[in-house]
C-alpha positions as CSV (number, residue, x, y, z in Angstrom):
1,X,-1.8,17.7,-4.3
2,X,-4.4,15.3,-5.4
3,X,-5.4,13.0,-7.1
4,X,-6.5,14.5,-10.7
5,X,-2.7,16.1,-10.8
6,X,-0.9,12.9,-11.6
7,X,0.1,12.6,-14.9
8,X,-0.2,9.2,-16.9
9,X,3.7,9.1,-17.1
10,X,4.5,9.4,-13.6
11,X,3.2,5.6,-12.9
12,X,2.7,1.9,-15.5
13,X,-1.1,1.8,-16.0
14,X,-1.3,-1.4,-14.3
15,X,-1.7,1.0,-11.6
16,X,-4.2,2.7,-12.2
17,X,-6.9,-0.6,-11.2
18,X,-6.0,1.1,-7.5
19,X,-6.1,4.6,-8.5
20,X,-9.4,4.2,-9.6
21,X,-10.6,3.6,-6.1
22,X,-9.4,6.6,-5.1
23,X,-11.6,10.0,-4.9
24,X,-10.3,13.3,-6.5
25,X,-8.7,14.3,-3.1
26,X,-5.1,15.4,-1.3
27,X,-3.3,12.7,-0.7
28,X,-2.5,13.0,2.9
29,X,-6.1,13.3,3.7
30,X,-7.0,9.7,2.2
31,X,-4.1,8.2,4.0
32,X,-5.5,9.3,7.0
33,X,-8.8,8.5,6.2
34,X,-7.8,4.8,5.0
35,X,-5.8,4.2,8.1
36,X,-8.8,4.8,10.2
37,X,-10.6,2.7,8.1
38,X,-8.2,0.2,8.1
39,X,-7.7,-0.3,11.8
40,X,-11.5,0.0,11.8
41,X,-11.7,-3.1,9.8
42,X,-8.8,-4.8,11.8
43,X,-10.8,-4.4,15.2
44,X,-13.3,-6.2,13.6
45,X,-11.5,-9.5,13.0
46,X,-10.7,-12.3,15.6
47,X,-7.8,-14.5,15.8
48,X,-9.4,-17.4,14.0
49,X,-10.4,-14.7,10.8
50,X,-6.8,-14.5,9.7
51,X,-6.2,-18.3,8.8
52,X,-9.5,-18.2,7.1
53,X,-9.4,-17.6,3.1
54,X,-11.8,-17.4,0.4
55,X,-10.8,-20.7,-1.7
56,X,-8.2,-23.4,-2.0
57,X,-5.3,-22.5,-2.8
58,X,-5.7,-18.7,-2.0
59,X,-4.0,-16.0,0.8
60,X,-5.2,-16.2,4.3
61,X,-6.3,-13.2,5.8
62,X,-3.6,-12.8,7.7
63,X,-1.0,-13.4,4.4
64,X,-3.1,-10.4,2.7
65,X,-2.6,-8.2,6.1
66,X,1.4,-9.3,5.5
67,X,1.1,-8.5,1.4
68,X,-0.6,-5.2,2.4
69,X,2.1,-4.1,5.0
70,X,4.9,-4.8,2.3
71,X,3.8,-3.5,-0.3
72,X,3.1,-0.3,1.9
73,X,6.7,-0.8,2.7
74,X,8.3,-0.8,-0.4
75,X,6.8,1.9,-2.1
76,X,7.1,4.3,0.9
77,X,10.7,3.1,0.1
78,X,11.1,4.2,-3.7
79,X,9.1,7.6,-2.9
80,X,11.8,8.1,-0.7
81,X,14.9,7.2,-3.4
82,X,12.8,9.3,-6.1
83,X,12.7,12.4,-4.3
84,X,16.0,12.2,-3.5
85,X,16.6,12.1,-6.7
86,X,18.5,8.5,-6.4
87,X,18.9,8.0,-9.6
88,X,19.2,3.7,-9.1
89,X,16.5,1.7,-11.2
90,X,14.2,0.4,-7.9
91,X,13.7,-3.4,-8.5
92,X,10.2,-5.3,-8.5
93,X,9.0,-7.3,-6.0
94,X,7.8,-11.1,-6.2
95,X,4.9,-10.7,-4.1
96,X,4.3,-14.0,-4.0
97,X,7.6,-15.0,-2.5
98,X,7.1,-12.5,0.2
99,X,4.3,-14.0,1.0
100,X,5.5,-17.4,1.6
101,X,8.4,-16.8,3.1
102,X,6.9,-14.3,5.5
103,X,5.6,-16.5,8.3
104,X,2.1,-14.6,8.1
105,X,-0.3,-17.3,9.0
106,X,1.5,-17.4,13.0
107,X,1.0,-13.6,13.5
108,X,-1.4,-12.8,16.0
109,X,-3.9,-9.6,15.3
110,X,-2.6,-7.4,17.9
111,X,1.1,-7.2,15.9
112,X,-0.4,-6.9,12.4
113,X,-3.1,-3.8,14.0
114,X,-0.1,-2.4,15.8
115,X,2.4,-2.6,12.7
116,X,-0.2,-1.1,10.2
117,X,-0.3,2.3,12.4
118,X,2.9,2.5,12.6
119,X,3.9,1.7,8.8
120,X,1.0,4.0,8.0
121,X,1.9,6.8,10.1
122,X,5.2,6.9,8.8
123,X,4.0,6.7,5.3
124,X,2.0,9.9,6.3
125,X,5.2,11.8,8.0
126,X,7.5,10.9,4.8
127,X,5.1,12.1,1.9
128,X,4.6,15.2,4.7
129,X,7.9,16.0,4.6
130,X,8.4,16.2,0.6
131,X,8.1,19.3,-0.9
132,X,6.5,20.0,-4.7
133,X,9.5,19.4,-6.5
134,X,10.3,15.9,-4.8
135,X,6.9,15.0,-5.4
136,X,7.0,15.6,-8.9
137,X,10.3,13.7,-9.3
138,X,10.6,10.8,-11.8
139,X,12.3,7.6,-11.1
140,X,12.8,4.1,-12.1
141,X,10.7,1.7,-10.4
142,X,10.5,-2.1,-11.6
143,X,11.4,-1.0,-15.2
144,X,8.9,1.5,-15.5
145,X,8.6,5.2,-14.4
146,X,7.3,6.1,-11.0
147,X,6.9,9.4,-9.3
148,X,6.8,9.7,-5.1
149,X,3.1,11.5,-5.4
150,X,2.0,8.7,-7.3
151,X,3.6,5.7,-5.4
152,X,1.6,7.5,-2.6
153,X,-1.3,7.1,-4.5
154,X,-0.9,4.0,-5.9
155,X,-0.1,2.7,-1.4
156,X,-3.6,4.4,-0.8
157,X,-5.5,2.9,-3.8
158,X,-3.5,-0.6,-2.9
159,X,-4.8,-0.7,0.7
160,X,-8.3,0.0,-0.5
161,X,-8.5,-2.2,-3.1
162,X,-8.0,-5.2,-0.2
163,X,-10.2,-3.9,1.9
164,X,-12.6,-4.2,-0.9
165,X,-11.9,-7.6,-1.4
166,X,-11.5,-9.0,2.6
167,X,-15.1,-7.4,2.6
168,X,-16.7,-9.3,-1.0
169,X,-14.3,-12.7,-1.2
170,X,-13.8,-13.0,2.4
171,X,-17.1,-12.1,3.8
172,X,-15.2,-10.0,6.6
């Protein structure tokens, strides 16, 4: 499966700011590939990068590292309700809240690097174990209809687009 086989109605557009980062290629292969990119990136930081951010007012580092693990999170979570054809309406997610609340900003490096890999390797081994038909599947995700295939799309194109941004707002 890649990229160029998701259909428009298996995702809200919004979405599509991440997928558009994304080359025309099998899914599991870009995981991989931005997971080694990712802890690339992550070996690169020290202790002190994490507090830092690029304005007033804006998420540190390390609250982007904690957004990014979430969000990794909870869509690994509704692929896996879709393509088990759970047919419960997913709710949203006040990222911001999650944010705040998550006590980010006394995390050391080590825990966030080590959490990643794991989070990500799991990601791999669930979308690994759906077959065509699960991928395919349409659910109910924050009102709107979402597809397993493209939630793990949408994870990949989510991680990328930070790393995108640690490197141009952040200067990491």
């Amino acid at each position: 499966m890649i990229l160029s086989d998701l259909n428009s109605n298996e995702y809200l557009p919004y979405y599509q700011t991440y997928l558009d980062y994304l080359p025309d290629e099998e899914l599991i292969s870009q995981l991989k590939e931005l997971r080694n990119q990712f802890v690339e990136f992550l070996e690169k930081l020290t202790q002190a990068d994490l507090n830092g951010s690029y304005a007033e007012g804006k998420w540190t580092v390390a609250q982007v590292l904690q957004h990014v693990l979430d969000t990794e999170r909870i869509f690994q979570y509704r692929a896996l309700s879709i393509a088990r054809k759970d047919k419960t309406a997913l709710p949203g997610f006040d990222q911001d809240t999650y944010v705040t609340v998550s006590n980010a900003n006394n995390r050391k490096l080590p825990e966030f690097l080590n959490e990643f890999v794991m989070v990500r390797n799991s990601g791999i081994a669930l979308f690994e174990s759906f077959d065509e038909e699960m991928l395919k599947e349409i659910g109910n995700a924050n009102g709107a209809p979402l597809s397993p295939r493209a939630a793990g799309f949408i994870t990949a194109g989510h991680q990328k687009h930070h790393l995108i941004l640690f490197k141009k707002l952040y200067l990491l």
